[in-house]
N, C-alpha and C positions, 0 to 999 in steps of 0.2 A: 426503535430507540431514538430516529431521529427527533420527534417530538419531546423527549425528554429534556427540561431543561432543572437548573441548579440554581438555587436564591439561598440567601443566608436568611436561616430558622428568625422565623415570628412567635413570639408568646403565645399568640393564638392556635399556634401548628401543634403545642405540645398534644392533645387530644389524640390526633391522627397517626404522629410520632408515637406517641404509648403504643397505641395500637398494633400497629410494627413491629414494637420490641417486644409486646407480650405473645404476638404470632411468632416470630423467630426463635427467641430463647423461651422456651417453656421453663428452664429450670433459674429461675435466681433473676427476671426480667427486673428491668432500673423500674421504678417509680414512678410517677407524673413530678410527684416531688423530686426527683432526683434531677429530675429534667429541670424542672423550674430552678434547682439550684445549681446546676452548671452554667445555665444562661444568665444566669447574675454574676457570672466569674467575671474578669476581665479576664481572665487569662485564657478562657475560653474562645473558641469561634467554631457556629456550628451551620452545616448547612442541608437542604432541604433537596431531592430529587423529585419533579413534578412530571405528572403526564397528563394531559389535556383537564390540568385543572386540578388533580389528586394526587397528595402525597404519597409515593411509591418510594422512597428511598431517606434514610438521614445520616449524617456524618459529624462527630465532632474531636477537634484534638485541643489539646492541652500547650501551652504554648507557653514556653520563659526561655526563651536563647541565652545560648547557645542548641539548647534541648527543644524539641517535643514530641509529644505522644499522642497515638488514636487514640481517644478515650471509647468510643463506638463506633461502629457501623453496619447499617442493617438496610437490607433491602424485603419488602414485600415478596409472600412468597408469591405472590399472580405475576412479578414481576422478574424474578429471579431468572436467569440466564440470560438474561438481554442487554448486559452490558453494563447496567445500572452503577451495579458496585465499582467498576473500573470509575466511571465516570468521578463518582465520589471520592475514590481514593487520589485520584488523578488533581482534583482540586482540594484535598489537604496535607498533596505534596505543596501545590502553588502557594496555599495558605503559610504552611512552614515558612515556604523560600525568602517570602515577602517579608516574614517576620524575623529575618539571618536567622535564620535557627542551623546549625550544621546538621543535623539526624532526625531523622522521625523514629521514633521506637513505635511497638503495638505486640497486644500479647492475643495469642489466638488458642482456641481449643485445637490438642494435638489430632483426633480424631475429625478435624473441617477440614479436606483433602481442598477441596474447591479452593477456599479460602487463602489455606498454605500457599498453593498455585498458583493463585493468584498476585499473591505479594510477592512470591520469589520471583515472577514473571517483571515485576517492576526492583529489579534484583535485592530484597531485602532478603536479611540471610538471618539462621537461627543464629543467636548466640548465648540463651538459657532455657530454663526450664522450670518451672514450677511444677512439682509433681502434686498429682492430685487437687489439684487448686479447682477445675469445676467440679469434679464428682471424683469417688474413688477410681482408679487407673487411668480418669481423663484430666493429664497436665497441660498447661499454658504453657506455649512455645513462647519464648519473646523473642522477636525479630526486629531486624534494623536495618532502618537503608540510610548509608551517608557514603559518601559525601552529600549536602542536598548543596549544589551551585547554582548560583544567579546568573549562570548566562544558560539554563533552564536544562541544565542535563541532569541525571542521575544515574546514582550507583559509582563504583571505582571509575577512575580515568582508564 
């Protein structure tokens, strides 16, 4: 993982980005277009996970403070367990902070144990549910971590 570094998403990345998302989520993956139309948001900021030169990793959220949201994040599967996704998440806490936002929200499949784990490890906690929202009996958790503070802590005091 040490090799892995983090740049904000180029037009040109979207290609390798797709590719990503149509390995990870087989069922419902965004678009190229979908990608080319979040990157034209302002309100947007999305960023890229590199390993010696190749997209392994992408992240982006949504951003209008007080609020914002993960819109995605996906890691290659050749890459998966190596830290990757922390790394990502890690910097669109920072991305939020920078932007005073108070919370990040983010909705996950209730069946991604990993994923779950992950975020509650960075203490975001459930506080709804979308039933059936990827498939039938598989709901979207939404989870939230706030307070997000600028002097770089997170979760309750």
């Amino acid at each position: 993982m040490s090799s892995v570094t983090l740049r904000t998403i180029r037009w040109p990345d979207i290609e390798a980005v797709h590719a990503i998302e149509t390995s990870v989520f087989e069922v419902d993956p965004w678009s190229a277009e979908q990608f080319w139309g979040e990157l034209a948001q302002s309100t947007r900021e999305y960023v890229v996970a590199e390993d010696a030169g190749a997209i392994v990793g992408y992240a982006g959220a949504y951003l209008l403070p007080p609020d914002s949201d993960v819109q995605t994040i996906a890691v290659s599967p050749t890459a998966q367990g190596r830290g990757v996704g922390r790394l990502l998440l890690e910097e669109l806490i920072a991305i939020a902070m920078r932007h005073d936002c108070a919370q990040l929200l983010l909705e996950v499949r209730s069946d991604n144990e990993s994923a779950i784990a992950m975020y509650e490890k960075f203490g975001f906690e459930s506080i709804s549910k979308r039933r059936d929202y990827y498939a039938t009996g598989v709901d979207a958790l939404i989870m939230r971590l706030r307070p997000l503070r600028q002097d770089g802590e997170r979760g309750e005091s």
